[in-house]
C-alpha positions in Angstrom: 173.7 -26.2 32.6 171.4 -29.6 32.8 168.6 -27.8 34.1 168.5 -25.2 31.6 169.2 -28.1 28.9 165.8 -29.7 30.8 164.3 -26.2 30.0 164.9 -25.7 26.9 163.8 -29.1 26.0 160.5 -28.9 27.7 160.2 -25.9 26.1 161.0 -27.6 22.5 158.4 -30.4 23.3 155.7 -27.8 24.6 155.8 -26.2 21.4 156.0 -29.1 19.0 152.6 -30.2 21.1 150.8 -26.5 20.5 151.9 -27.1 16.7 150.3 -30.6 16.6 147.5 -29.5 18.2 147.4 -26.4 16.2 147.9 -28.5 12.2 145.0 -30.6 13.6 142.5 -28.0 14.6 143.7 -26.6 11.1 142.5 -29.5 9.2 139.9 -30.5 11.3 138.4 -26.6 9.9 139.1 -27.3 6.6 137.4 -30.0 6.6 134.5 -28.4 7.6 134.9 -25.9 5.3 134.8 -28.3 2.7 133.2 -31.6 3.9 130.0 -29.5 5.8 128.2 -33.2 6.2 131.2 -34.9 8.1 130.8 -36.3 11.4 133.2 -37.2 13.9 133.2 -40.7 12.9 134.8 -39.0 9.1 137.3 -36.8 11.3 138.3 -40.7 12.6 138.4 -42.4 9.5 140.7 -39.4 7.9 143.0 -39.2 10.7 143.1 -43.5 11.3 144.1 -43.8 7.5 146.8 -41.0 8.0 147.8 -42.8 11.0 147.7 -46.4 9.1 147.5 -46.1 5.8 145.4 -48.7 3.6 146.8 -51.8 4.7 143.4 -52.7 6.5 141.9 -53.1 2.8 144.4 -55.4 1.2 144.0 -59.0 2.1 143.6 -60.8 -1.2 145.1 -58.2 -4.2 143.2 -60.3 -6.9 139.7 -59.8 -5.2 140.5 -56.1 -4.7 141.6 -55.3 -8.1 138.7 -57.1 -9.1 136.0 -55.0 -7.0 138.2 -52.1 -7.3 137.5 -52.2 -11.4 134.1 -53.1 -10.9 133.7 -49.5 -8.6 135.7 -47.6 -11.1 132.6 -49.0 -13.9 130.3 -48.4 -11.8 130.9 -44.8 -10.5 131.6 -43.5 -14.1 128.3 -41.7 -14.8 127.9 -40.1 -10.8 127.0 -36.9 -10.6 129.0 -35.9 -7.8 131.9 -34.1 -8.1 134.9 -35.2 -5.1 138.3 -33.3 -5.8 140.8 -35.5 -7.6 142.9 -35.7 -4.8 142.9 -34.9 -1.0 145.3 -35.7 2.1 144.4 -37.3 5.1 144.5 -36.3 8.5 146.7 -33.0 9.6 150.2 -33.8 7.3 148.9 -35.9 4.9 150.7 -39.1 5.0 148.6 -40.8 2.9 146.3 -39.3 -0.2 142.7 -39.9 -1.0 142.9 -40.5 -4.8 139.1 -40.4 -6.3 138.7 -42.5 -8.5 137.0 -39.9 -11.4 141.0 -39.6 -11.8 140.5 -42.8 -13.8 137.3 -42.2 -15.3 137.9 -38.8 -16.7 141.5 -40.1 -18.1 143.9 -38.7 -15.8 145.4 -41.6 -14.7 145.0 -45.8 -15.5 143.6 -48.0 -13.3 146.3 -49.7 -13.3 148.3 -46.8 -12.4 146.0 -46.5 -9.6 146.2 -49.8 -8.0 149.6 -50.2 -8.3 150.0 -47.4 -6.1 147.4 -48.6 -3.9 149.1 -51.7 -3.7 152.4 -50.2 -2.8 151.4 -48.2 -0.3 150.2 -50.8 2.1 151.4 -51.6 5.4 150.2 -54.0 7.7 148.5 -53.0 11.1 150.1 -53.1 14.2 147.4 -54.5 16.8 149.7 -53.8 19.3 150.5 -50.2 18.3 148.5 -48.0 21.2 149.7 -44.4 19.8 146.4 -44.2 17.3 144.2 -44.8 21.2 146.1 -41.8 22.6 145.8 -39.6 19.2 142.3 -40.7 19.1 141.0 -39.5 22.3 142.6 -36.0 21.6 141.6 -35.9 18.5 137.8 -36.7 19.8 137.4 -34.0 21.8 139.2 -31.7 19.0 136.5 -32.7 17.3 133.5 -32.1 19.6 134.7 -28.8 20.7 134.2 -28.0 17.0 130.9 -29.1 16.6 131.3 -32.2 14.6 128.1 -33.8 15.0 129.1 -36.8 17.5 126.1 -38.6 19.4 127.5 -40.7 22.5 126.8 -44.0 21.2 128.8 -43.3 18.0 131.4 -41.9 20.2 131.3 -44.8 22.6 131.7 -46.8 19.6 134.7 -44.9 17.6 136.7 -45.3 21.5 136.5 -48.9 21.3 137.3 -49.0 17.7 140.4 -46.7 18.6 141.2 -49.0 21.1 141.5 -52.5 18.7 143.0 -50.3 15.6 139.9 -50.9 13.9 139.2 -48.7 10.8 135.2 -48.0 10.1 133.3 -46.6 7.2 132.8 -43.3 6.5 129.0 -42.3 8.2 125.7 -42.3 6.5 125.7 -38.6 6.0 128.8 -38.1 4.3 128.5 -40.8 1.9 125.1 -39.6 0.9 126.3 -35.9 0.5 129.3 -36.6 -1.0 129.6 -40.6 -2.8 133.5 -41.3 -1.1 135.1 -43.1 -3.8 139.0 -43.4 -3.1 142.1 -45.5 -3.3 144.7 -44.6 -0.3 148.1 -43.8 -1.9 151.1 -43.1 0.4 152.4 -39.6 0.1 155.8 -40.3 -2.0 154.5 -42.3 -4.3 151.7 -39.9 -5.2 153.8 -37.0 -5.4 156.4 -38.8 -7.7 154.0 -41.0 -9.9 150.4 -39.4 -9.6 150.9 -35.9 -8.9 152.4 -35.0 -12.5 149.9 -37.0 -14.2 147.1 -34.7 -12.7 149.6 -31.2 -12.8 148.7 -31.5 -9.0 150.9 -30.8 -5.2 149.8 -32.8 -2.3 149.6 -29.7 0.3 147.6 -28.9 2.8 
């Protein structure tokens, strides 16, 4: 009976593995499909703010709400059109809000930031799960066709390695003008979601 318990439970983990792998390949497509500029440094910082959250950003919440307004003013008249909303990494723990949620009157900004605020949590540097995700997540990447020169890559592994977010790269804030606040999934979906007749899925 144990060793068919053992079997059964390898068995269990095996597939919960294949699905994991299988959700990431999934968004790591979609992605493509919709994001046709991102690099793998974009696949890291999607899947390392789904992995931490926006916790990195938060030091001083005066300053931010302060800058944070001053973005909000200052993307009002750009011409590029990011969804209003979009999850991170494969199951969407946290949501990219854009901020043309506030400019076209969807939502306040202090609606927004008080979200952002809440959905903060402080970064484990001793937390070496995001190192392992990393690496598989890396090669997820490369196998499909990400655009990933070695010295970025070189430079992603030792970012993995301190927990270190980055920005997003050159081409995808050119293409595409990332503006975002990082809102944790439950709080979107209770206080955001209605306001923009919206469902988190992915």
């Amino acid at each position: 009976m144990k060793k068919i318990a053992l079997i059964l439970l390898a068995a269990a983990l095996l597939l919960g593995c294949r699905k994991g792998e299988d959700a990431t390949r999934t968004a790591l497509m979609k992605m493509q499909a919709e994001f046709p500029a991102a690099t793998v440094q974009d696949v890291y910082k999607s899947f390392f703010q789904n992995h931490f959250g926006p916790g990195h950003l938060i030091t001083d919440t005066a300053s931010v709400r302060a800058w944070s307004l001053q973005e909000i003013a200052e993307t009002a008249a750009d011409s590029v059109l990011n969804p209003y909303f979009e999850p991170t990494g494969a199951d969407g723990r946290y949501i990219r809000v854009y901020l043309r949620c506030v400019n076209e009157g969807k939502i306040t900004a202090d609606q927004l930031l008080s979200a952002f605020f809440r959905s903060a949590q402080p970064v484990d540097e001793a937390d070496s799960t995001w190192t392992k995700e990393w690496a598989q997540l890396a090669q997820t990447a490369v196998d499909l066709g990400f655009p990933a020169e070695e010295e970025v890559l070189e430079e992603l592994t030792e970012a993995a390695h301190l927990n270190h977010a980055v920005r997003h790269s050159d081409a995808y804030r050119n293409a595409y003008h990332p503006h975002y606040r990082i809102i944790e999934r439950r709080i979107f979906e209770e206080e955001i979601a209605p306001l923009l007749n919206a469902e988190a899925t992915r």
